[in-house]
N, C-alpha and C positions, 0 to 999 in steps of 0.2 A: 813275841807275838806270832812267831812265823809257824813255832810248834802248836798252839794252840789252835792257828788257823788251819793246818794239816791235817790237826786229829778231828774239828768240823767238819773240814772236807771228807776227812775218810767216812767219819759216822754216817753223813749225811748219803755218800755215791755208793758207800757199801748196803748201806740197807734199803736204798731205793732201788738199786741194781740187782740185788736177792730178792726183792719183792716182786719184779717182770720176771726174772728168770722162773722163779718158783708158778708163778703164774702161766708161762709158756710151756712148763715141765709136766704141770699138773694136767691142762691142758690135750696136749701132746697123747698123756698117756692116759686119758680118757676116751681119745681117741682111736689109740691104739688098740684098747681092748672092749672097744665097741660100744662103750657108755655113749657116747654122742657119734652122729659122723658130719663129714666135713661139712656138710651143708648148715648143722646148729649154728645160731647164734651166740654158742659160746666159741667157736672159732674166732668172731672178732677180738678178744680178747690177745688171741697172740698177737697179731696185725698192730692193735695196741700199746700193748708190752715192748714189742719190736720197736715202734715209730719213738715210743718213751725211752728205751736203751739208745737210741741213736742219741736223742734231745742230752741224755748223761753222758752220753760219751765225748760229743764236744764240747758240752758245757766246765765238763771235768777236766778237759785239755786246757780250758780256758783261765779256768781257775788257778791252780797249779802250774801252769804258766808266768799268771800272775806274781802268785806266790814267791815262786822262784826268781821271780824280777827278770823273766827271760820277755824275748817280744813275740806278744802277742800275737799270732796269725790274723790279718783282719782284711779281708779284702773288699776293695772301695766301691762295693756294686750297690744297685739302687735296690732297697727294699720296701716293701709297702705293707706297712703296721696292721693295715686294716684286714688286708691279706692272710699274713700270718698267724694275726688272734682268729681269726673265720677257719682258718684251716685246720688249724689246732683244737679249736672244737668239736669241727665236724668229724674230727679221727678220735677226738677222746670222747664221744658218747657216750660209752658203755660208763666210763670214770665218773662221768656228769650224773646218769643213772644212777649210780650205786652210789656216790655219795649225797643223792637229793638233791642238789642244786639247782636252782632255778637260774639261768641264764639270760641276761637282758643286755644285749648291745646296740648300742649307737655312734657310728661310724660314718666318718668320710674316710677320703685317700689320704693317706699321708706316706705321700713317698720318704725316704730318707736316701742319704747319697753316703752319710758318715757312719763309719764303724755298720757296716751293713751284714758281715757276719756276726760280729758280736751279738749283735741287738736280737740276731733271727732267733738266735738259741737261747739265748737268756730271757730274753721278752717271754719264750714257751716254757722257761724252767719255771718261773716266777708263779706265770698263768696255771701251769702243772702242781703249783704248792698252794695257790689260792683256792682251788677247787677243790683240794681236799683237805684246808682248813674252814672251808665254807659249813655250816649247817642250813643255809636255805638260800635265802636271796640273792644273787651277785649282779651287782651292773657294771659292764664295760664302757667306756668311751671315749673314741677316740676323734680326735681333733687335729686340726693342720701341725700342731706344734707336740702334742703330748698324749700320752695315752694315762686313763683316769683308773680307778679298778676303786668300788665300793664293795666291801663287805657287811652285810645285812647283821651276821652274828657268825665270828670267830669264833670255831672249836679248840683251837689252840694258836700260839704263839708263832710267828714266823722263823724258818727255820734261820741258825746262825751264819749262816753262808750270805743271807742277804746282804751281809756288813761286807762281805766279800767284794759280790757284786755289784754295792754304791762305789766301792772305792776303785771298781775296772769301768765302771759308766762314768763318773768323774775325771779319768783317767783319760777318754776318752770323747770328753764333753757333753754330756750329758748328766741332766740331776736325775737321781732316784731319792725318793722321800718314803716315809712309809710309816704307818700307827697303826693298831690293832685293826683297824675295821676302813684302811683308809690306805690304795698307793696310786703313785704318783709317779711315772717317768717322763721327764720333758727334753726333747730331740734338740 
């Protein structure tokens, strides 16, 4: 199981990690040779790319971590769900744009005290793979206890790494649930 989970991992961080890079490359050297200047709106894009390599990069520590049966880095600071989905959005625009989405949240505070790095990165990898399995409709919401996430109509299947990440949130005391058009995290 542990090979099988490795080469997910890899498929999954190598080609979302070539997909920001290539985008900040591309970017860059449009810039470079005068096609756009700094001021376009295609500069957001790198800003983007960046905030999304960071989300891979601890998310991937985390994983692999796992995997490896090593522990977990998790430090016990309070996080606030509501926070994080809102934040995470308002950096991935351009993403939301370009894949059509329509974005519908409703939200209170939900502080958390446990697994409060975990939850910050993974909660945005999840939100990062629902938005561009979405074709239209998404609704968010979150609640004292749980965060809800409706998909209107699945483009495709979620990626294999989720199976990953139930067994580091269980791990950690928390469910993760999840159907085609239908997830579920409860704190």
């Amino acid at each position: 199981m542990v090979k099988k989970d490795l080469i997910d991992i890899y498929g999954y961080f190598s080609h979302n990690l070539r997909t920001c890079t290539s985008t900040i490359v591309a970017t860059l050297e449009a810039l470079k040779t005068g096609i756009i200047s700094i001021d376009d709106e295609e500069m957001n894009s790198v800003y983007e790319s960046a905030y999304i390599i960071d989300i891979l990069d601890v998310s991937l520590n985390i994983l692999i971590d796992h995997i490896l049966q090593k522990k977990i880095y998790d430090s016990e600071y309070e996080v606030n769900i509501k926070t994080i989905v809102e934040k995470f959005l308002e950096e991935q625009k351009s993403l939301i744009t370009l894949q059509e989405v329509t974005v519908n949240i409703e939200a209170v505070d939900c502080r958390i005290s446990k697994s409060g790095y975990i939850l910050k990165y993974l909660l945005q990898l999840i939100i990062f793979e629902v938005i561009k399995i979405s074709s239209n409709n998404l609704e968010i919401e979150i609640s004292q206890k749980s965060l809800n996430i409706s998909i209107e109509e699945a483009r495709d299947a979620f990626p294999n790494i989720f199976k990953i990440i139930k067994d580091i949130f269980s791990k950690h005391g928390i469910t993760f649930e999840y159907t085609k058009n239908n997830l579920i995290v409860e704190f």
